[in-house]
N, C-alpha and C positions, 0 to 999 in steps of 0.2 A: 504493500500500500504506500510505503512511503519511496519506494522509488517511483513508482504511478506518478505521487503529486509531482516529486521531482521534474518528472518527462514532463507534466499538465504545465506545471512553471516556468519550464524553459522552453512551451510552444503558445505560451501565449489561451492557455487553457483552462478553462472553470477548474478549481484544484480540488476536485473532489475524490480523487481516488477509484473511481469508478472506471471503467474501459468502455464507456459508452463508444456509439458512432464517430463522435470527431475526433476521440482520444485516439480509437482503431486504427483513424484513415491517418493520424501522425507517424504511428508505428509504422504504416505500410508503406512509405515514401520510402523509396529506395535509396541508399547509400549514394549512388551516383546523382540523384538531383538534389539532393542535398549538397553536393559538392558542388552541384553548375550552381546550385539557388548563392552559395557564400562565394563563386567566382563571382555573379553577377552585382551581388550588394559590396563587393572590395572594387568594383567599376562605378559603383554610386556612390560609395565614399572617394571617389576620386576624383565626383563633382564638385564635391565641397572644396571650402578653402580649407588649405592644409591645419591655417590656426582661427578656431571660432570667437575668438576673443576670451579674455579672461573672465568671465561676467556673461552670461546671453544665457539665453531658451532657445529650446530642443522640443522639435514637436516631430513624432516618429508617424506621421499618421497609418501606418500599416501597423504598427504595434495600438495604435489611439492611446495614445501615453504625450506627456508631457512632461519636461522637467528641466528646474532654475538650475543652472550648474554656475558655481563660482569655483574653478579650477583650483587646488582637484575634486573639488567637494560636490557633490549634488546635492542642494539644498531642499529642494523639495518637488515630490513625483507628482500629480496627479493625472487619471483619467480624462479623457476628452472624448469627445463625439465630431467625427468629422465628416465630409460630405459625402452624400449617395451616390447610386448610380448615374448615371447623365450628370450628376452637381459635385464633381470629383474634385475635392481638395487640391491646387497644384502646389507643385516644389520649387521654393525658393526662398532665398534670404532679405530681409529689411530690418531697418529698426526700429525701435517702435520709443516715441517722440512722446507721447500724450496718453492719458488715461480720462476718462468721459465717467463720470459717477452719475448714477439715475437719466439716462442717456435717452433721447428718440430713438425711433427706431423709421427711419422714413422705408415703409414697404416698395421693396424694389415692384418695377412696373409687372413683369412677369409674375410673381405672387401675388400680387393684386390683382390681376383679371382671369387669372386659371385657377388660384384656389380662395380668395380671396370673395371675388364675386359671386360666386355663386350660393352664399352664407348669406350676403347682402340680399340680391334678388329675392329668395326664401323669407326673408326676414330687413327690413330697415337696420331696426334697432339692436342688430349685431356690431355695428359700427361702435354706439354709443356703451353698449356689455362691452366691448376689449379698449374703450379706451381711444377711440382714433377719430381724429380730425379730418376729415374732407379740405384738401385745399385744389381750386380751379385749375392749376399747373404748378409743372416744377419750378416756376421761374422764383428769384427773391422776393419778390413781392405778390407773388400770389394770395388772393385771397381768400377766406374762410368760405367755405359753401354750406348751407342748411343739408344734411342730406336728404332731406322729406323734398326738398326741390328739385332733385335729379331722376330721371325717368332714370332707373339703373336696368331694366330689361331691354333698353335699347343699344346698352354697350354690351363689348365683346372684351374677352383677352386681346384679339388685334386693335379692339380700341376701345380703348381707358386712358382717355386724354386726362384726370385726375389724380393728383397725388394725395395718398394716405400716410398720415402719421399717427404713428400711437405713443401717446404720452407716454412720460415715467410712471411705473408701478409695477406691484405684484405681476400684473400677466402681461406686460411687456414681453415680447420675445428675444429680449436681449439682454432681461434680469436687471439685474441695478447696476451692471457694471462692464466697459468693454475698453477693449486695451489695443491701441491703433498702431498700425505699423504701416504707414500708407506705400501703396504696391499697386501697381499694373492690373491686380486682379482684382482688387477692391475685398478683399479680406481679411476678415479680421478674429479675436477670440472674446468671446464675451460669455456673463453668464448664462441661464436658460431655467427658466420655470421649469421645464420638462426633466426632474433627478432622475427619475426612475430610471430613464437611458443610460444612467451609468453602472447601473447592475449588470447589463447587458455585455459579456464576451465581448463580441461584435458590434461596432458602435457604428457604423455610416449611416446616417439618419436627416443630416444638416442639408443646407442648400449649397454648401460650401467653405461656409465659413466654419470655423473652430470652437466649440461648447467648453467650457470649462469645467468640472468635476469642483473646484476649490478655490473660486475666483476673488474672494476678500483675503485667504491666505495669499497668494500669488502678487494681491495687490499691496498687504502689506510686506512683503520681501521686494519689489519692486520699488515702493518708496519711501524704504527702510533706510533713516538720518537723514530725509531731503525734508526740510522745512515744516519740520513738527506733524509729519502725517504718520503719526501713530495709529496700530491698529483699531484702539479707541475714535481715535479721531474720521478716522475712515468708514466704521460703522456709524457714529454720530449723522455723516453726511449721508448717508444712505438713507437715514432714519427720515433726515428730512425732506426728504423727496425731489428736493432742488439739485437742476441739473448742475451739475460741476466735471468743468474740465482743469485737469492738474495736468502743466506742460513736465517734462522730464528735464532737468539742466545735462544730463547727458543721454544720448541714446543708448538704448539697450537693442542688441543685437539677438533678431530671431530665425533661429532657423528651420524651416520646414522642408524634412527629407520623409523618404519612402525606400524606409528598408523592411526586407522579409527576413534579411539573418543579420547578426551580429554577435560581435564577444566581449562578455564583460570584462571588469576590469578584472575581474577574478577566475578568468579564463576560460568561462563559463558560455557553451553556444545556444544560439537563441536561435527560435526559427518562428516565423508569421505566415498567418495566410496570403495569399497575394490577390488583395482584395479587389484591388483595382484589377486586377490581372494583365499588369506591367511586366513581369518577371517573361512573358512568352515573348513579346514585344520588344524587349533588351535583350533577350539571347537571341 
């Protein structure tokens, strides 16, 4: 039993001892692709820069882990939920400049008219249940719309000329807190009403962006000595539901790779499902 959990820990496995179905299909993985699988991840650790800086985050999204490393130390792990099918996580590096406390969340155009709308149609006053504003366009100066004045059975997901914002709170889809590293892809990690998804093995559930598992821990090691943002003081801000953004005096460096195998520092080999199913694709 305890070599089981062992096997179930080093593949990224519910560690319950048991030889269930995906425990089986780990053991059954031949010795030979396990060896192209750790040729292929020492080719993507070769994308990386040689030095991640002394200080940065590590997002593994094939492992859905996350973790602050201050060299040589990993300060702290947590779980994440990263993007689905068709809304896949991509890889790469930024820094991240800024933290957003009790944050909007402006519904990107696409979630607004394909899942979004059709809550609305059903119902008006789903709008006004989650918390979200109706504004005319994305422009600066757009302004507030009545939703009871908009015929909503006459739009489409091809057109939803209006943008949704949903206030700070509880059911935000973005939690009280989100941590920016502005990038080409427009993604970011933030938190998420939705916990239960981190019991879950298997985490791809997002539109793309990054879930947090422990987003006020993360935030207070993130602005730990920078100008009295005590973990106290962080929850304080939260409590009050006023949005705040806290710029960083220095950037923190994050890095978003997609490994299926690795080794610890304790010699130890890891091996992931290859969720995305990149692994066929790079060999």
């Amino acid at each position: 039993v305890a070599a089981v959990k062992l096997m179930q820990y080093r593949h990224g496995l519910a560690m319950d001892g048991v030889i269930g179905r995906e425990t089986l299909a780990a053991f059954n993985v031949p010795v030979e692709k396990r060896i192209e699988q750790m040729v292929l991840n020492m080719e993507r650790r070769r994308w990386l820069a040689d030095d991640l800086g002394q200080r940065y985050i590590f997002v593994n999204l094939a492992d859905f882990a996350l973790k602050l490393v201050d060299e040589p130390k990993t300060l702290l792990d947590m779980r994440v939920v990263v993007g689905k099918e068709y809304h896949e996580t991509p890889i790469f590096s930024a820094d991240m400049t800024y933290i957003e406390i009790n944050p909007y969340w402006n519904v990107p155009p696409s979630i607004a008219g394909k899942e979004l709308l059709p809550h609305i149609k059903r119902n008006v006053s789903y709008l006004s249940d989650k918390n979200i504003t109706v504004f005319s366009d994305w422009g600066s100066g757009a302004d507030a719309v009545d939703p009871a004045t908009v015929d909503w059975n006459r739009l489409s997901a091809r057109n939803f000329p209006y943008k949704l914002r949903q206030d700070p709170g509880d059911d935000n889809a973005l939690g009280r807190i989100k941590f920016m590293f502005p990038n080409r892809f427009n993604v970011y990690m933030h938190d998420t009403p939705a916990k239960a998804l981190f019991l879950k093995a298997h985490r791809s559930f997002s539109h793309g962006c990054i879930r947090l598992q422990h987003p006020l821990e993360l935030a207070a090691f993130v602005l730990d000595g920078m100008d009295g943002w005590t973990r106290e003081r962080i929850e304080e801000t939260v409590a009050s539901g006023k949005r705040t953004i806290i710029s960083l005096p220095k950037p923190l460096p994050v890095h978003i790779a997609y490994l299926t195998a690795w080794v610890n520092k304790d010699g130890s080999v890891h091996f992931r499902n290859d969720v995305y199913g990149r692994d066929a694709a790079l060999a």
